[in-house]
C-alpha positions in Angstrom: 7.2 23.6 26.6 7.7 26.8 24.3 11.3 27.9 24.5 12.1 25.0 26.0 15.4 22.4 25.0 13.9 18.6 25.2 17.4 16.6 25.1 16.8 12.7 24.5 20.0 10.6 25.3 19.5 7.2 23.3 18.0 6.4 20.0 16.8 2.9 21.1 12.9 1.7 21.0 12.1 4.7 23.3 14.0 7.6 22.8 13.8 7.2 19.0 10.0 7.4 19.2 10.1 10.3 21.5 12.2 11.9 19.5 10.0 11.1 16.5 6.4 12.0 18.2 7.6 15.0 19.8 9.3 16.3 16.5 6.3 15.9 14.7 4.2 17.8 17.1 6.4 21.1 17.8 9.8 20.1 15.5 11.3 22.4 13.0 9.2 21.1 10.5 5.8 22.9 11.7 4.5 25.9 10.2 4.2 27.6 13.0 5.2 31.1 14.4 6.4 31.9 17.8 8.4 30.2 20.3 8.7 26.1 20.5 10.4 23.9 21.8 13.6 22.4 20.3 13.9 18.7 20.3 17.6 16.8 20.3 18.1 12.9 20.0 21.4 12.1 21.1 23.2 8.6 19.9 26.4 7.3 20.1 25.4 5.1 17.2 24.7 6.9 13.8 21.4 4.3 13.0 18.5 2.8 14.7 18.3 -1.2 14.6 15.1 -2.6 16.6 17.2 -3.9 19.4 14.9 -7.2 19.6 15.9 -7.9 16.1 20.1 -8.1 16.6 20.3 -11.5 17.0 19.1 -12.0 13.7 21.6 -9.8 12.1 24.2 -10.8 14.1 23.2 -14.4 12.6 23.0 -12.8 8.8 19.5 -13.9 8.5 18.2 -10.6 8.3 19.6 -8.1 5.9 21.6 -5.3 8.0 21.6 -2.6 5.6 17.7 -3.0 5.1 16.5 -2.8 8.6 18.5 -0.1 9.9 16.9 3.9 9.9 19.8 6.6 9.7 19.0 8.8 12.6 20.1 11.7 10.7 17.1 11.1 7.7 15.0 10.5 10.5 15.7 13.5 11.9 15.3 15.5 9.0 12.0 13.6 8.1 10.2 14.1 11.8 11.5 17.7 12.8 13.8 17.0 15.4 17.4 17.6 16.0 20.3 14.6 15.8 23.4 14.7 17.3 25.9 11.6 17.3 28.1 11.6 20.7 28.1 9.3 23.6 26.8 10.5 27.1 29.5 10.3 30.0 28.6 12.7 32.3 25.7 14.8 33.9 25.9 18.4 35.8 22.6 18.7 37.4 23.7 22.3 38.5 24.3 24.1 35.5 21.8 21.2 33.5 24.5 20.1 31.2 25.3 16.8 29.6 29.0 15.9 28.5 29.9 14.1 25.6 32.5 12.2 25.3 35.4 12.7 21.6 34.1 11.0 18.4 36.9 8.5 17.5 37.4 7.1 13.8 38.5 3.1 13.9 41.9 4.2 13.3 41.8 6.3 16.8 41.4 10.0 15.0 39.3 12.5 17.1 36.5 13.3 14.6 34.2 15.4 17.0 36.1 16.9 19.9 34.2 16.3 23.5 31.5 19.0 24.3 28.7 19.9 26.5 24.8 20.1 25.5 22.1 22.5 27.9 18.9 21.1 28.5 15.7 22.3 30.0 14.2 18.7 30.6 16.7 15.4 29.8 15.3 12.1 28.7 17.7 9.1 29.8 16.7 6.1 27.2 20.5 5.1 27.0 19.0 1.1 27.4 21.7 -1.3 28.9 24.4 -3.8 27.6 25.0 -7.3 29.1 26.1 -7.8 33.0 29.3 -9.9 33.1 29.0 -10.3 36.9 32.3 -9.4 37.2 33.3 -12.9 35.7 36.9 -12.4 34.2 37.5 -13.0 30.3 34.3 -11.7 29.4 35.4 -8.7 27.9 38.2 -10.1 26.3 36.9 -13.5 24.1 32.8 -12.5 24.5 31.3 -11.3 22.2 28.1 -9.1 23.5 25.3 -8.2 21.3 24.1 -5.2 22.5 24.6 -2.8 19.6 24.2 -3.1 16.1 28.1 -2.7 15.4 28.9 -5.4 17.9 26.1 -7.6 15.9 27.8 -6.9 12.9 31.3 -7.4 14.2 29.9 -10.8 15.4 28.6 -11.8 12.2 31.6 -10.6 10.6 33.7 -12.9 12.4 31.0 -16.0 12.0 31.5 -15.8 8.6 34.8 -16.2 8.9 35.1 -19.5 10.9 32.2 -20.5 8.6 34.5 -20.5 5.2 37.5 -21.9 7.7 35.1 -25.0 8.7 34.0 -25.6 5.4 37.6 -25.7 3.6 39.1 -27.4 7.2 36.3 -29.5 7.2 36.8 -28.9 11.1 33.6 -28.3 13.4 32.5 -25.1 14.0 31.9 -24.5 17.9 29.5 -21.7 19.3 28.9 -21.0 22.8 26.3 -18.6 24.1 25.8 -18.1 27.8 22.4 -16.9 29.1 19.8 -18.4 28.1 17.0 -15.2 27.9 15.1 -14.4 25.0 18.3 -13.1 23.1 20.4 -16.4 23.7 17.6 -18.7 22.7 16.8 -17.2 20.0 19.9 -17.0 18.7 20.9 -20.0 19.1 17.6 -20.8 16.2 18.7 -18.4 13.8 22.5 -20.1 13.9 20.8 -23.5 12.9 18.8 -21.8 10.5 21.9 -20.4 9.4 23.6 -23.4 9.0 20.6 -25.1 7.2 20.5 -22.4 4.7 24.2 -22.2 3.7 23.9 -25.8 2.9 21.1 -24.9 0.6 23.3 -22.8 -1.5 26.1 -25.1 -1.7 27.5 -26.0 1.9 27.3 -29.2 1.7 27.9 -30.7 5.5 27.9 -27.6 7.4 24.8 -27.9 9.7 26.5 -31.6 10.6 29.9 -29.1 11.6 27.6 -26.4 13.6 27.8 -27.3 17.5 26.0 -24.9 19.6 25.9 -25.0 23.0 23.8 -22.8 25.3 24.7 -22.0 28.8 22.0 -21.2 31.5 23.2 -21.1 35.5 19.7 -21.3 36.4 17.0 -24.6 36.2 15.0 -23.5 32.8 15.8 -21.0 30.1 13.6 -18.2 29.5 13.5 -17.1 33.2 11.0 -14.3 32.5 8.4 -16.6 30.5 5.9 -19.0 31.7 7.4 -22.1 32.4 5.0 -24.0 29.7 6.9 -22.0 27.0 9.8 -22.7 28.5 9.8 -26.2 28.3 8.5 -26.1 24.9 11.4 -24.0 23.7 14.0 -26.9 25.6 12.8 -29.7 23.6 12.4 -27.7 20.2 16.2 -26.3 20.5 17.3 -29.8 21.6 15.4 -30.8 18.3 17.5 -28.9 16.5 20.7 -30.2 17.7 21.7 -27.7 20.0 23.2 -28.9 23.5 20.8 -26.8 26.6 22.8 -26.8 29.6 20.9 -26.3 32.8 22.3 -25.2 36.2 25.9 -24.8 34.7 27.4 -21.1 35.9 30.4 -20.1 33.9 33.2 -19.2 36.3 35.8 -17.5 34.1 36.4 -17.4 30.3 39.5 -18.5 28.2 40.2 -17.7 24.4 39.1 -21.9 24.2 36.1 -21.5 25.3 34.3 -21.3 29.1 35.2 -22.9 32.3 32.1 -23.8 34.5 32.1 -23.6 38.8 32.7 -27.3 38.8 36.0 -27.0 36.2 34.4 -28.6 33.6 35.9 -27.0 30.0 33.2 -26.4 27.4 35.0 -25.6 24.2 34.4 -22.6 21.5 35.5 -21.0 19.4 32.9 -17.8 18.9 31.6 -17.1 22.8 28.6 -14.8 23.0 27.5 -13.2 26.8 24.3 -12.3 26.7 23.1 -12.9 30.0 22.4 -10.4 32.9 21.3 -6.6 32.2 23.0 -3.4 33.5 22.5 0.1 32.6 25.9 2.1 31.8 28.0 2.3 34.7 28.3 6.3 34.5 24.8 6.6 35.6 25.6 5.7 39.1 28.4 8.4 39.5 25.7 11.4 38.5 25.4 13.4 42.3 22.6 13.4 43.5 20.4 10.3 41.6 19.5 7.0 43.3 20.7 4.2 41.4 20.3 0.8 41.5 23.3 -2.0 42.5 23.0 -2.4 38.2 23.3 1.3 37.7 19.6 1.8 36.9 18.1 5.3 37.3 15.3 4.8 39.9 12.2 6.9 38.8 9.3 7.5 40.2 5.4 7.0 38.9 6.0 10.1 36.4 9.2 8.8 35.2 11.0 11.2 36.8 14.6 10.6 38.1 14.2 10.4 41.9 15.7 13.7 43.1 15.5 15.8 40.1 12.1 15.9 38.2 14.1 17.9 35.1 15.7 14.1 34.6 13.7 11.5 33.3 14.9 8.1 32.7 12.9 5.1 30.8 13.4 1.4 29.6 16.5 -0.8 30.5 18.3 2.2 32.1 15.5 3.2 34.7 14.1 1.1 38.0 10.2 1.2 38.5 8.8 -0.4 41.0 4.9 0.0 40.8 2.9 1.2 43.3 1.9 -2.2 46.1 4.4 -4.2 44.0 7.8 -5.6 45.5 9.4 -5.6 42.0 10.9 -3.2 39.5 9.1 -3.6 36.2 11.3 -6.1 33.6 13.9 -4.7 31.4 12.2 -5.3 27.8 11.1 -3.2 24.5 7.1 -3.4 25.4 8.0 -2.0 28.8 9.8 0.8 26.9 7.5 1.5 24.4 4.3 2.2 26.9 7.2 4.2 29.0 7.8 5.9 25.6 4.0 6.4 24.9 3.7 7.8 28.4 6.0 10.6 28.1 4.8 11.7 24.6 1.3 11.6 26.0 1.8 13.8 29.5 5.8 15.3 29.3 4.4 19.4 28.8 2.0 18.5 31.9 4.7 17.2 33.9 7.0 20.1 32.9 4.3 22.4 33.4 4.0 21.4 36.8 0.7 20.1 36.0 -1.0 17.0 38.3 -0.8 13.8 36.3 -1.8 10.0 37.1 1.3 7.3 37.2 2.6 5.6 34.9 0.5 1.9 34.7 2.2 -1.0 33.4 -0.2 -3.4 30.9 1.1 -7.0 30.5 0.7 -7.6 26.7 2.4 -11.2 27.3 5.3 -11.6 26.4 6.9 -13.9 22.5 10.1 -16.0 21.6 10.7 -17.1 18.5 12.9 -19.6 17.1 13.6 -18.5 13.8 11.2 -20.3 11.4 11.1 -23.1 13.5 8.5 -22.3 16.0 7.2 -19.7 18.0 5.7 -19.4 21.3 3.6 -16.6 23.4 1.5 -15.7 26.1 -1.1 -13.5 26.1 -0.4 -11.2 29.2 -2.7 -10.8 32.2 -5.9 -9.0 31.7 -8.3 -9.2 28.4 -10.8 -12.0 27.2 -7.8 -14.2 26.9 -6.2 -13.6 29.9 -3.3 -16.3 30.6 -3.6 -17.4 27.4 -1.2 -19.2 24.7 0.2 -19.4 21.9 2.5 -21.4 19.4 3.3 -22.0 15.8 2.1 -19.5 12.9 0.2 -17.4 15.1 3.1 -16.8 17.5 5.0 -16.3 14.6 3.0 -13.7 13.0 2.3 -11.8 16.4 6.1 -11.5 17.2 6.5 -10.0 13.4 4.0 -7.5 14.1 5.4 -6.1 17.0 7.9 -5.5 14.5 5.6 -4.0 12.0 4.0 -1.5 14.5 7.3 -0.2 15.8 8.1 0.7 11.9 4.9 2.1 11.7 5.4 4.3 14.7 8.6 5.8 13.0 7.8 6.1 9.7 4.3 6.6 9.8 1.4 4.0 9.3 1.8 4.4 5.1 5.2 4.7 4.7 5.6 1.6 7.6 3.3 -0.1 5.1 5.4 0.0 2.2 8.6 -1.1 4.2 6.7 -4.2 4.7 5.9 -4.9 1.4 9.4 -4.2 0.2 10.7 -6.6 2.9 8.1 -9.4 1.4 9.5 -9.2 -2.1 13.2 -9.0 -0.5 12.0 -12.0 0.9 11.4 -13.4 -2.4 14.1 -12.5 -4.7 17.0 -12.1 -2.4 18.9 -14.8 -0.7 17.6 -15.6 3.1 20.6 -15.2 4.5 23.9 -12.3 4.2 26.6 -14.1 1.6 28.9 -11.1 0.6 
């Protein structure tokens, strides 16, 4: 890869580890003479959130400023290049990416648009929320893709939180799709509500109504349907209303309107069902996408018809070899995408013969705050098919956490994150009250 430009387009669970491995092994930062190759992460956002974590933020149970990594220190600590700009367009010709204009909140042009070479691109650009086309989505939804739109969301929460306590009016919040990301906010909103009453909001988990919205039979499509019905009677538990079979046909600034008319009223609406890669991806000439704008790849990763372009996670389409489906959108598909590349990406650009990318099922873990937790145990191992629940669950779903910290920052430094989020943990309140 000497000489070469690496360009990695989205600082998300994969490209931000690529970026990181790679940088390590050939970045500016080795003391080493003669040619290398130069490494740039590309990110429209100027810091890293573990994307499995947003709901949480988004909630103000976790601590924004104390999760986040600054791609820029990052950068400078791994020895690759960062560059903030947002991808909107591919020549495959010339092998150039455009980037769109940097725009201040106020509309100012702070980086005018520009083009970037590259000798071999990386797509890990992930995906935002499919609205199906259903109208009012983008208008009174809020989507929690990004950790600005998580903090614009929790802005606003707090908001109608102080208005419902000094109104004494309820506090109505509506999430459609009930994945892993709806269900598991819906937790961490009664967890919020539990908590605020523990510093001095007296009533407001009694003014919390949260709805969640699923247009198919069971939440948690993708999880065994054990864990599915576990999760349905824990969140009904807690008060919130599960709605099953109920497709949402348009969306008003009251709240949703179902196929059947019925009206469910809100007043913060949150879309987080469906998955789609940017829209963009399906105008590049000459890549086969899918109807979702998904990069379709073959065994190597590489884009079909150009094996310069690689493309991993939400915004790529795998379908193994004697399977009839494309591998699952989610952050442990990434990651062994992620770990495949760094492994075998100079044999592939070499031209060198390497085996296909093989998917692993780890299982797959929801958690509902510090209310429960549930898991399954994947599909090959001593406990094959297994499960489980409670404090184990728990403290599995944290350390997928904890290894993904320890990926970026090294196992030492990782460690000493950890720590420092135990005794946060201690001394500082549980949940975001500036």
């Amino acid at each position: 890869m000497k000489d070469q430009r690496i360009v990695i387009v989205g600082g998300g669970v994969a490209g931000l580890e690529i970026a990181t491995a790679l940088g390590r092994r050939h970045g500016i930062r080795r003391r080493r003479r003669g040619p290398r190759p130069t490494i740039i992460l590309i990110d429209r956002d100027s810091a890293h959130i573990w994307k499995p974590m947003l709901h949480t933020l988004a909630a103000g149970t976790r601590d924004l400023a104390q999760q986040q990594l600054t791609y820029i220190a990052q950068a400078h600590d791994a020895g690759f290049h960062y560059q903030q700009g947002e991808l909107c367009g591919i020549d495959r010709g010339s092998r150039r990416i455009a980037l769109a204009p940097l725009l201040a909140p106020d509309g100012r042009e702070l980086v005018l648009a520009r083009t970037v070479s590259y000798d071999a691109l990386i797509l890990a650009v992930g995906s935002t929320a499919n609205d199906f086309g259903t109208p009012g989505v983008d208008e009174f939804c809020y989507l929690l893709d990004t950790r600005l739109a998580a903090e614009a969301f929790n802005q606003e929460l707090r908001i109608r939180m102080m208005q419902s306590l000094v109104r004494e009016e309820a506090l109505r919040i509506a999430i459609v799709g009930a994945g892993a990301t709806g269900v598991e906010l819906a937790a961490e909103l009664v967890q919020l509500a539990e908590a605020a009453v523990a510093y001095g909001a007296d009533g407001l988990d009694r003014q919390f109504r949260i709805t969640l919205i699923e247009s198919g039979p069971r939440i948690l499509a993708a999880f065994p349907e054990r864990i599915a019905q576990l999760a349905t009677q824990r969140l009904r538990s807690l008060g919130v209303d599960v709605r099953l079979d109920t497709r949402v046909a348009r969306v008003t600034a009251h709240g949703f309107v179902t196929a059947d008319g019925e009206s469910i009223a809100a007043d913060l609406r949150v879309w987080a069902a469906g998955v789609e890669a940017p829209a963009f991806l399906a105008e590049v000439d000459g890549l086969q996408t899918t109807r979702n704008h998904q990069v379709v790849v073959d065994g190597n990763l590489r884009a079909v018809g150009d094996p310069r372009i690689f493309a991993l996670g939400d915004c790529a389409s795998l379908t193994p070899a004697g399977e009839t489906q494309a591998l699952a959108p989610t952050a442990q598909v990434a990651h062994q995408q992620a770990r495949y590349l760094i492994r075998h990406l100079e044999d592939l650009l070499l031209g060198k013969p390497v085996a296909p990318y093989r998917y692993r099922d780890f299982g797959a873990l929801v958690s509902l705050g510090h209310f429960d937790a549930y898991g399954s145990l994947g599909k090959f191992g001593f406990f094959e098919g297994g499960f489980i629940k409670g404090r184990a669950a728990q403290l599995s779903h944290a350390m997928l956490y904890r290894s993904h910290q320890s990926r970026l920052y090294g196992f030492w430094r990782g460690g000493l994150i950890w720590l420092v989020d135990l005794i946060n943990r201690r001394v500082k309140p549980s949940i975001r009250l500036d």
